[in-house]
N, C-alpha and C positions, 0 to 999 in steps of 0.2 A: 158793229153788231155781227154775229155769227149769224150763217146763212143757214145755221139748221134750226129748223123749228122746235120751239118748247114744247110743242103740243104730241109729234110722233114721240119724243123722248119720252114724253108723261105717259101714253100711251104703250110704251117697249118696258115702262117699270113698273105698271100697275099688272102688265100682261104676266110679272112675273111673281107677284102676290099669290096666287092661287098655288106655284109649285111652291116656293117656299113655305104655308101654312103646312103643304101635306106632306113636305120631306119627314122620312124618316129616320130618324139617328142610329147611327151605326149602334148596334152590340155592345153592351158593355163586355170588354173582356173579362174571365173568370179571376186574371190574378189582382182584380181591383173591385170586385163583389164583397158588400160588405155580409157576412153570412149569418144567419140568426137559426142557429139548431135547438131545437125542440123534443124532450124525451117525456115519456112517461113509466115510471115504476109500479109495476105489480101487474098492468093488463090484464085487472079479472072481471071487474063489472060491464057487465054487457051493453049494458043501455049506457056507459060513458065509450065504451069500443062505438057504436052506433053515431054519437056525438062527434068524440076527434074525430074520428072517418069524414063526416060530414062535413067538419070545420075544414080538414085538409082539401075535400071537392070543394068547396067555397072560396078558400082562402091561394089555394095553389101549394101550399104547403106540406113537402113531407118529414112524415116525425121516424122518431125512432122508439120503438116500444119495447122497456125491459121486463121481461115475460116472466114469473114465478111458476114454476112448472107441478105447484103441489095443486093448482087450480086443471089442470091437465088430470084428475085422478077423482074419485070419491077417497072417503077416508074407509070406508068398507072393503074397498076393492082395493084400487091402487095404493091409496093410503098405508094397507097393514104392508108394501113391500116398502117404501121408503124408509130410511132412516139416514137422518144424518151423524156427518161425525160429533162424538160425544154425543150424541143424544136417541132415547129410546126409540124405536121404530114405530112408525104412525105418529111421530110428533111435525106441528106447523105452527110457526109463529103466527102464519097466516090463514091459518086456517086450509080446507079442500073447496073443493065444487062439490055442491050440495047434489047435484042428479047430474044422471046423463043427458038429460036433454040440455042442462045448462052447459057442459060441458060442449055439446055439439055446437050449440049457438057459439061458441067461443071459438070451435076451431074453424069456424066457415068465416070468422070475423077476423083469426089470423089469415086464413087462407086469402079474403078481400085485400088487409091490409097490404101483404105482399106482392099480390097484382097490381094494385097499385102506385106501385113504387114508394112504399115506406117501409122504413129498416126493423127488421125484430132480433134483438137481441138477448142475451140471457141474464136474468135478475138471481139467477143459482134456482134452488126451490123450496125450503120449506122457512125464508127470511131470517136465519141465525144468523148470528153476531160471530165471523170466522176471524174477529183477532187473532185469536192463540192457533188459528190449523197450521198443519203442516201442508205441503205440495202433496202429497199423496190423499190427505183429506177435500183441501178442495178438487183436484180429480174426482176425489169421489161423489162428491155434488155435480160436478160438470157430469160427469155418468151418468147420474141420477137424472139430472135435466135432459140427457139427450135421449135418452129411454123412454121419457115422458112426454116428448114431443113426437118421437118415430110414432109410438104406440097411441096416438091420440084421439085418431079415429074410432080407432078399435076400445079406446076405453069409453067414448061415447056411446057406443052397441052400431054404429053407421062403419064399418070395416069396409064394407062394400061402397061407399062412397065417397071416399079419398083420393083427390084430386090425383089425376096424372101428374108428375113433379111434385109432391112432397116428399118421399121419399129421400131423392135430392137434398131438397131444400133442408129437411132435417137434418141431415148427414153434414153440408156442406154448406149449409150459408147461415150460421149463426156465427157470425165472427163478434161483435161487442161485447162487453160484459161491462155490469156496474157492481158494484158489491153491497148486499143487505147494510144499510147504515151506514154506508158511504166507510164500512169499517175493514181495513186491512190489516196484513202477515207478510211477516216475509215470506211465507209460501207461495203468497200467491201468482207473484210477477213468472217464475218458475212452470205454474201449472198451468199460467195462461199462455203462453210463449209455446209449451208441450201439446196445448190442446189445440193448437192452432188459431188459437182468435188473432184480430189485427190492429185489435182500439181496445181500452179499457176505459171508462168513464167516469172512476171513481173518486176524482180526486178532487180538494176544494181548493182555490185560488185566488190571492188579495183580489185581484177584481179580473175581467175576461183578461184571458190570456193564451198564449199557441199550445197546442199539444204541447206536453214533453217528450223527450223520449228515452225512453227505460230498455237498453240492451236491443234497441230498433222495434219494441211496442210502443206506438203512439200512445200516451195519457191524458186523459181529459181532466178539466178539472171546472165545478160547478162555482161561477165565481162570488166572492163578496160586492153586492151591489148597495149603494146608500139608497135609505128608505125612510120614509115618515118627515114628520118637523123637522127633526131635528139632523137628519142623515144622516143615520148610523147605520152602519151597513151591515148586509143580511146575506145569509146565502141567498142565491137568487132559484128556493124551491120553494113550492106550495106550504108545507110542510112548515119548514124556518119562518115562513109569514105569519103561518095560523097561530104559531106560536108567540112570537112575536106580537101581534096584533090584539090575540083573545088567552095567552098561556093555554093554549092549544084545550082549549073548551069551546065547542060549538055557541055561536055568536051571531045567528041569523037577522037580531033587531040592527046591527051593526053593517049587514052587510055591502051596501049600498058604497060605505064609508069606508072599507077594509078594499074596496074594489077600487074607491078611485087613488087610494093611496100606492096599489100595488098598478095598477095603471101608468098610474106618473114615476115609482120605480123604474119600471119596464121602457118608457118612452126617455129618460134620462141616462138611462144607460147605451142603451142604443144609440141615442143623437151621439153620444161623447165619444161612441170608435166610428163613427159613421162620418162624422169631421173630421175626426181624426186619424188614428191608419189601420183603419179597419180590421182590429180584430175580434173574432166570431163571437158572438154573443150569445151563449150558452143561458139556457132558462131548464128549468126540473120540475115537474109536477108528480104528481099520485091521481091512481083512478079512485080517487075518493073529491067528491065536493065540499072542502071543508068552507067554514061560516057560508053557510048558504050557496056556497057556487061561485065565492066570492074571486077567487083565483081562475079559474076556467073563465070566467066571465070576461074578465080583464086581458087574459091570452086570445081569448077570440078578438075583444075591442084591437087589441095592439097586432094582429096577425092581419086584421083586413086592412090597416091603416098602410101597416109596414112591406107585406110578403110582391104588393103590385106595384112597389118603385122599381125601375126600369134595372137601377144597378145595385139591389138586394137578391140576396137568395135563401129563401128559408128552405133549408133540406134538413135530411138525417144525418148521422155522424158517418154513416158509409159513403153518402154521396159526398160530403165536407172532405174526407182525407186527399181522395186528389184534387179536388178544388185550391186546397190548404198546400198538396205541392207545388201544385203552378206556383201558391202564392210564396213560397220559400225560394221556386227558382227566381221569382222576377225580382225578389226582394231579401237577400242574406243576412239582410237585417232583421227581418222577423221573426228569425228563431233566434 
């Protein structure tokens, strides 16, 4: 029989229950984060600006918002100087900002957004279809957009109250771009490269997949995800579902049923790079609530469940690219 007692033993390993429940697990490193980027196109409705913001303080999550710069303008004022290529001056697929007051509320809800810490990028601005531009014509929409962002304050009648750092921030930190209808030129790669951006997000892809890269422009591409019964896959944007779901007619007796289908989209996608070798998980939306809110609804569900796993990161695409190089250095395999 051993001369040590069971009792101090039992007593030296229950003593050590207490640290082990409260250890804390090291960090996941970044180049083994599985990443879920989040954008929204057009940034004009105020009460959904109000929303994502909210869901981002909620959830931990930042997005990336591509901005249409004809909503920066009334169609009175700023309006009659815009014009895009090929088309009459004062024209918007999108329509403008109906006042300046709405206009204000917009830009103090880009100015939040940017403090903090979520990405604004450029959606061009008046949402044409630039298949056929040449590089000189998208220029001239980057112009257009950047014109309409310096000057934004002041198209609201508030000039006197623009933030110290916009200025900057206009000039110098709109690097993304997405394209109206995800529709490209060969101009374009040229005008963006010229204008300085550092991501492009235009692009669609059999399912998630790594940037590409175009002449050292990262490309993003919004992926084909299986959906419904039957899993047939969809882009993975608000938009392709609405359609999809109701042939893009508002469908609010539905809603309920359009949400938990895009729900279980979004959670099946995610699990299969999430076991698997985690690549980023790209989702799209629009500041429109189509069937009832049916799509926002399902991002919020899937954002609170997902963004507080210890070794997830839901960011924007600015914070994602060097995230994304670590994960090329640790891993040559991935691109």
């Amino acid at each position: 029989m051993s001369r040590f007692s069971a009792a101090p033993c039992l007593a030296f390993a229950m003593a050590l229950v207490p640290t082990l429940a409260h250890a804390v697990a090291p960090p996941v490193p970044e180049d083994r984060k599985q990443l879920v980027i989040i954008s929204f196109d057009g940034a004009h409705d105020n009460k959904l600006w109000e929303k994502s913001l909210e869901m981002g303080r909620r959830t931990g999550a930042h997005f990336t918002y591509f901005l249409s710069c004809t909503f920066l303008m009334t169609r009175a004022e700023g309006g009659k100087a815009y014009q895009a290529p090929g088309h009459k001056a004062g024209r918007s697929n999108v329509g403008f900002a109906q006042s300046r007051e709405e206009i204000q509320t917009r830009v103090r809800h880009i100015w939040q957004a940017r403090q903090a810490g979520h990405d604004i990028g450029s959606h061009a601005c008046g949402h044409f279809d630039g298949k056929g531009w040449s590089t000189a014509d998208w220029k001239q929409e980057f112009s257009a957009f950047n014109s309409a962002l310096a000057n934004a304050w002041k198209a609201g009648g508030i000039a006197g109250e623009e933030p110290e750092g916009w200025a900057h921030f206009a000039a110098n930190d709109i690097k993304g771009f997405r394209a109206p209808y995800l529709s490209l030129s060969d101009g374009l790669l040229p005008a963006l490269k010229q204008d300085g951006f550092t991501y492009d997000a235009s692009l669609v892809t059999k399912g998630p997949g790594w940037p590409s890269d175009a002449d050292g422009l990262p490309r993003f591409g919004l992926p084909l995800i299986p959906e419904g019964p039957q899993q047939r896959r969809v882009i993975g944007m608000d938009y392709n579902l609405f359609v999809r779901h109701s042939m893009g007619i508002e469908n609010r007796k539905d809603s309920a049923l359009f949400e938990e289908r895009t729900l279980d989209a979004y959670r099946k996608a995610f699990q299969k790079e999430y076991d698997g070798n985690r690549i980023p998980l790209q989702l799209g939306f629009h500041f429109v609530e189509m069937n009832g809110g049916a799509y926002w609804q399902a991002l919020d569900r899937f954002l609170t469940e997902t963004c507080s796993k210890p070794d997830v990161a839901c960011v924007s695409y600015a914070e994602a690219l060097p995230m994304i190089a670590k994960q090329k250095k640790a891993d040559r395999s991935a691109f």
